[in-house]
C-alpha positions as CSV (number, residue, x, y, z in Angstrom):
1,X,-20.2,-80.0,-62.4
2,X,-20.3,-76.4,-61.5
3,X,-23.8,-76.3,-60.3
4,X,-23.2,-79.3,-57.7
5,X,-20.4,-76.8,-56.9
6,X,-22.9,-74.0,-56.3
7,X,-25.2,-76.3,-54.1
8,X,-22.4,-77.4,-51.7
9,X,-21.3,-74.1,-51.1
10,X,-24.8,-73.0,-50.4
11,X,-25.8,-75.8,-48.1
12,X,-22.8,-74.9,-45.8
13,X,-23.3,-71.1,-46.3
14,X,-26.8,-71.9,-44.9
15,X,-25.5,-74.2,-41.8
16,X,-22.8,-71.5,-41.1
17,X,-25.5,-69.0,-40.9
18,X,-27.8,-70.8,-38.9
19,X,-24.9,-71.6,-36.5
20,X,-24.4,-68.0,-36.4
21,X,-27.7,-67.3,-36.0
22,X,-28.1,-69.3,-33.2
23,X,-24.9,-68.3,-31.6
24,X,-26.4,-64.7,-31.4
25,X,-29.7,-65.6,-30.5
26,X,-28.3,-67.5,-27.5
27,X,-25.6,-64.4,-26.9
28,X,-29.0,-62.5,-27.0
29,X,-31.0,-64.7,-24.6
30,X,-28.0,-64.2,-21.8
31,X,-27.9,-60.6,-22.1
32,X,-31.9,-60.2,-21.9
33,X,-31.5,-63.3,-18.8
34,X,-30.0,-60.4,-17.2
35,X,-31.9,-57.7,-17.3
36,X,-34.9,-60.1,-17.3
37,X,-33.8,-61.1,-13.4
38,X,-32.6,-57.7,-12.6
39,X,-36.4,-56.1,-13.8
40,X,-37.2,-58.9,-11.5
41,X,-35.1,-58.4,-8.2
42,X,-35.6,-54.5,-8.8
43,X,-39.3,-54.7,-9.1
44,X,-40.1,-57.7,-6.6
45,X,-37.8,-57.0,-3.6
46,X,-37.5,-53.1,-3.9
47,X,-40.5,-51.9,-5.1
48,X,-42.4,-55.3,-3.3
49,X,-44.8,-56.1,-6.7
50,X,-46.7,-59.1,-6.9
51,X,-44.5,-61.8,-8.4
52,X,-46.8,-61.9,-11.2
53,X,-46.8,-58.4,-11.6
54,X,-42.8,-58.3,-11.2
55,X,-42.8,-60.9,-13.8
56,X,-44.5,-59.1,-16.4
57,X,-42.7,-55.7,-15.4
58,X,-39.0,-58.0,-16.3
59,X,-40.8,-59.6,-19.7
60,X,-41.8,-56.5,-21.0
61,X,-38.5,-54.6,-20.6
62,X,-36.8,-58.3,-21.6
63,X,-38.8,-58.8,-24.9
64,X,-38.6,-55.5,-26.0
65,X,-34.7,-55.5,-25.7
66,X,-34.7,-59.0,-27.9
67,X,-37.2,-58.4,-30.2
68,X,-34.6,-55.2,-31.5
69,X,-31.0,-56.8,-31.1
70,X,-32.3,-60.4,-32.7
71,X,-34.2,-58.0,-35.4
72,X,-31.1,-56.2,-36.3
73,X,-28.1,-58.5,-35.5
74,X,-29.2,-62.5,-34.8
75,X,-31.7,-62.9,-38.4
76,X,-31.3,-61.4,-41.4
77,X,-33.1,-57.8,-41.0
78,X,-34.0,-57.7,-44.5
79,X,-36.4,-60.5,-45.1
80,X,-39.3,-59.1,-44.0
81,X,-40.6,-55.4,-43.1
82,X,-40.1,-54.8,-39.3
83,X,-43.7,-54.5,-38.9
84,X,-44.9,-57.7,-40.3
85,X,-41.8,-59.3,-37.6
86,X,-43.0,-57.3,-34.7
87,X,-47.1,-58.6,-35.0
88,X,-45.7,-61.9,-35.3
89,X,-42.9,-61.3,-32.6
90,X,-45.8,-60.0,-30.6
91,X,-47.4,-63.4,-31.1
92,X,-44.3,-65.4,-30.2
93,X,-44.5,-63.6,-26.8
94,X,-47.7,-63.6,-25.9
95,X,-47.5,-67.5,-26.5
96,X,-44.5,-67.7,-24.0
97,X,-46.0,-65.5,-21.8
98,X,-48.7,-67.5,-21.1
99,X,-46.1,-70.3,-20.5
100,X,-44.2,-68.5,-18.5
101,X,-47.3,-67.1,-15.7
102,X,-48.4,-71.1,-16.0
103,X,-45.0,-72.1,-15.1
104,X,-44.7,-69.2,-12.6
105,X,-48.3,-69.8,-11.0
106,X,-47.7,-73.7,-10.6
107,X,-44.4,-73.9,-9.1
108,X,-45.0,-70.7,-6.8
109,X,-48.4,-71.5,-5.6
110,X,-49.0,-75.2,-5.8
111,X,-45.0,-76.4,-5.2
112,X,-44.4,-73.5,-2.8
113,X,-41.1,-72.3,-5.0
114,X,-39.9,-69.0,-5.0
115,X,-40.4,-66.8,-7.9
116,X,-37.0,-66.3,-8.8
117,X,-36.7,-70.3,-10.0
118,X,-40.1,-70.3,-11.2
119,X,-39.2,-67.9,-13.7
120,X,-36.0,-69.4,-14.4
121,X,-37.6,-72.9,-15.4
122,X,-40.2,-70.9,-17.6
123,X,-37.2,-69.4,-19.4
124,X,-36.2,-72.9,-19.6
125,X,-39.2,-74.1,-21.3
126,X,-39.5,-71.0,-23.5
127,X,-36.1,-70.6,-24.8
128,X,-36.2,-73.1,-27.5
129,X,-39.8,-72.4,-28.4
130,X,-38.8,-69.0,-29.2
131,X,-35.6,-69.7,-30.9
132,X,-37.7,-72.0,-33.3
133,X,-40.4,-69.6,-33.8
134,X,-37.8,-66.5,-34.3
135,X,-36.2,-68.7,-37.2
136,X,-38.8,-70.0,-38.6
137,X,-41.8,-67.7,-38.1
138,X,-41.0,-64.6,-36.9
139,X,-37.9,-63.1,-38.8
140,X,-39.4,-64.6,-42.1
């Protein structure tokens, strides 16, 4: 009986952490939302960047800032060596990247949108596919 024990206690050890996980990884995705538009408003309307240059400018300083506080605080830091997370992490964001301009390019040029909610539905669309492959890809 104790092993049954063992396994129950494990199974919700395992939902509690991905709950936390997920918790902090969507804590995360707020904070680096707002530095994400701020990189945005700061390069697009003071500086005057392309959007897609503004874009890239904000996902740069975004990714970087979530790629260390989801490495050391969301996923468990010791499951894999920090370089073998950041290639894959790199991978992860290049993927959404490429969503993102798509997303960006089609709703500014072709729907006549602004950038600002352009880049808002790529995060959107983006969010979830990074929260899967952060838990099951790249903090492994």
């Amino acid at each position: 009986m104790l092993p049954e024990i063992d396994a129950i206690n494990s199974q919700k050890m395992l939902r509690a952490y991905g709950l936390r996980s997920a918790l902090l990884f969507f804590f995360a995705g707020l904070i680096t939302a707002i530095l994400y538009f701020s990189a945005i408003a700061i390069t697009l309307d003071f500086f005057h960047f392309h959007y897609g240059v503004a874009v890239t400018v904000a996902y740069t300083v975004a990714a970087l800032f979530q790629f260390l506080f989801n490495q050391k605080v969301s996923f468990d830091p010791s499951e894999s060596p920090i370089v073998h997370q950041m290639s894959k992490y790199v991978g992860m964001i290049f993927i959404n990247y490429l969503t993102t301009m798509l997303v960006l390019r089609i709703f500014v040029n072709h729907m006549g949108g602004t950038p600002y909610v352009g880049a808002m539905i790529g995060l959107f669309i983006t969010t979830p596919m990074g929260y899967v492959m952060s838990r099951y890809w790249v903090y492994r």
